[in-house]
C-alpha positions as CSV (number, residue, x, y, z in Angstrom):
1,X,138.4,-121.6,65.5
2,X,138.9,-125.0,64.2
3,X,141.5,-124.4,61.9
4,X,143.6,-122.1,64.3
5,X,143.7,-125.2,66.6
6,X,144.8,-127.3,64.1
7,X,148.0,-125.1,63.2
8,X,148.5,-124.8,67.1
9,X,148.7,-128.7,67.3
10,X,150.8,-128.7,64.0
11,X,153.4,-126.1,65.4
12,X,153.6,-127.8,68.8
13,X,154.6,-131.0,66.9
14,X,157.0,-129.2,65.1
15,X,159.3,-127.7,67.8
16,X,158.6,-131.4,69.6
17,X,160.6,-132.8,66.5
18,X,162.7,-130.4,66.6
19,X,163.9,-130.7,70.5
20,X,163.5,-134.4,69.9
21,X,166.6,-134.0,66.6
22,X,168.3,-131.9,69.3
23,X,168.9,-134.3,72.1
24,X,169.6,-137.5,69.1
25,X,172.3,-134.9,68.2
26,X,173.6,-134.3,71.3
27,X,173.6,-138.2,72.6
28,X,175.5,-138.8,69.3
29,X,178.0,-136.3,70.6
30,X,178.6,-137.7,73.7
31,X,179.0,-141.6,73.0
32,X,181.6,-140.3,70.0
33,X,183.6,-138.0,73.3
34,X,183.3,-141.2,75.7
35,X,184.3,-143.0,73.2
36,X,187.7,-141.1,72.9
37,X,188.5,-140.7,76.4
38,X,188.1,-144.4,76.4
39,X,190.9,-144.7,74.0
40,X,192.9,-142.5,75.8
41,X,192.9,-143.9,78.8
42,X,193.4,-147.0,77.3
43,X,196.2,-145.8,75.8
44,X,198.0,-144.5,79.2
45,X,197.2,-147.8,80.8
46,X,199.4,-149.2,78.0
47,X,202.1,-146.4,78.4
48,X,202.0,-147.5,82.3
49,X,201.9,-151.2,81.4
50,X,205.5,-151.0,79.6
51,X,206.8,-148.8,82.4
52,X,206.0,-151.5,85.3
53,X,207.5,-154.3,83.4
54,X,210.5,-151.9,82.4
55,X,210.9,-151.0,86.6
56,X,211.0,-154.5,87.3
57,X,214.1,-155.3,84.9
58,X,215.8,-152.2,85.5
59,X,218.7,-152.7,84.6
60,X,218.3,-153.7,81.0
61,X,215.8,-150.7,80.8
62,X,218.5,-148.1,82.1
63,X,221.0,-149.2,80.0
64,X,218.6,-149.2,76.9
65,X,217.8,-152.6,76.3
66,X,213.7,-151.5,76.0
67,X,214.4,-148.5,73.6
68,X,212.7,-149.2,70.3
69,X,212.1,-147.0,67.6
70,X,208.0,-146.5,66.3
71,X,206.8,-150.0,65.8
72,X,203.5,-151.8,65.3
73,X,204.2,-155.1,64.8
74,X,204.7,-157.4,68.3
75,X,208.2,-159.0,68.0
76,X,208.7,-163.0,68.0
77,X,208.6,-163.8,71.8
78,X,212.3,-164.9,72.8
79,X,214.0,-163.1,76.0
80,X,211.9,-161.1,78.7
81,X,212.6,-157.8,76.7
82,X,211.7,-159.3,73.7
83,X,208.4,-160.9,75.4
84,X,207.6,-157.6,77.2
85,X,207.5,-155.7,73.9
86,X,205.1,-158.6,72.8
87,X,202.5,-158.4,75.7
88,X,202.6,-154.6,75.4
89,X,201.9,-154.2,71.5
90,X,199.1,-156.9,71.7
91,X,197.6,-155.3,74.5
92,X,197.8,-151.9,72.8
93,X,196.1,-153.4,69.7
94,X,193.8,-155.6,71.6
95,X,192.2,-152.2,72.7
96,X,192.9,-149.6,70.7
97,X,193.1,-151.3,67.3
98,X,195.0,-152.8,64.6
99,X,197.0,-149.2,64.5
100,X,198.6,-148.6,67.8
101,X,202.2,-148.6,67.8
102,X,204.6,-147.8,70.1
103,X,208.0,-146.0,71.2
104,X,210.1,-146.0,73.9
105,X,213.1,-144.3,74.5
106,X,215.8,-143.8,77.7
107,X,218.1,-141.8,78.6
108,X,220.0,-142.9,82.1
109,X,216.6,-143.2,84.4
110,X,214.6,-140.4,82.7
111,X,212.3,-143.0,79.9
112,X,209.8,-141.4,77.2
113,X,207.1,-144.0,76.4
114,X,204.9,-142.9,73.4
115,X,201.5,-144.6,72.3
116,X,200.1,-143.4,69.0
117,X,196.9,-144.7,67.0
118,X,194.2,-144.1,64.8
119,X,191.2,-143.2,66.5
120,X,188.7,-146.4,65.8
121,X,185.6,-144.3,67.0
122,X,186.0,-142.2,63.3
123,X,186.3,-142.9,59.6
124,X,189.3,-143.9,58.2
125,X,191.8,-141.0,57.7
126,X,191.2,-139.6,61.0
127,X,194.2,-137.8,62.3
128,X,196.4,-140.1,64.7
129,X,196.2,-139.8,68.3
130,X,199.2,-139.5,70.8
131,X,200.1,-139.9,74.1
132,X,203.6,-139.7,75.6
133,X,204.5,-140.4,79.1
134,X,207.7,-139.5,80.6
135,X,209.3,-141.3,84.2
136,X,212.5,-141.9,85.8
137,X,213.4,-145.6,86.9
């Protein structure tokens, strides 16, 4: 009788370390997924960031003044489109890293905004992340 309670104990702890390996693993999981969506709503915030300040000079955005082809390096501040390209690439790499880089290109009033970057929350070599947002001025 002593040494079947003994195994009972021993089996109990067991599938205790077991369920406790379980849950780790799953709150793993979850930080590494909030983590993401945090990037891409940061991400959107950015796309929507470029958009506003494009609506408020929409002249120069209609008649292509804010298209710029995939870049990751914030331009020299100088006019208001050259500034705005500034605050939005800093503020992209402020929170989503070193990586993020940006495109935007118009047509008339229909503008395609696209925010790319590594994601930070996994190793190096991870596949790059997109998110594109279309709107008319």
């Amino acid at each position: 009788m002593v040494g079947t309670t003994v195994i009972e104990v021993l089996v109990s702890l067991l599938v205790l370390g077991i369920g406790t390996l379980g849950v780790a693993a799953l709150q793993a999981t979850a930080l590494r997924n909030s983590r993401s969506a945090l990037e891409r709503s940061q991400a959107v915030i950015a796309g929507y960031a470029i958009i506003d300040a494009m609506r408020a000079n929409r002249s120069v955005a209609r008649a292509g003044g804010y298209d710029i082809d995939r870049t990751c390096v914030p331009p020299a501040p100088g006019d208001l489109v050259a500034n705005d390209h500034r605050a939005w690439l800093q503020g992209m790499q402020a929170s989503l890293g070193d990586g993020a880089c940006g495109t935007i290109a118009c047509a008339a009033t229909q503008c395609t905004v696209t925010v790319t970057w590594g994601a930070v929350s996994e190793p190096s070599g991870s596949p790059v992340r997109t998110v594109i947002t279309q709107t008319r001025l």
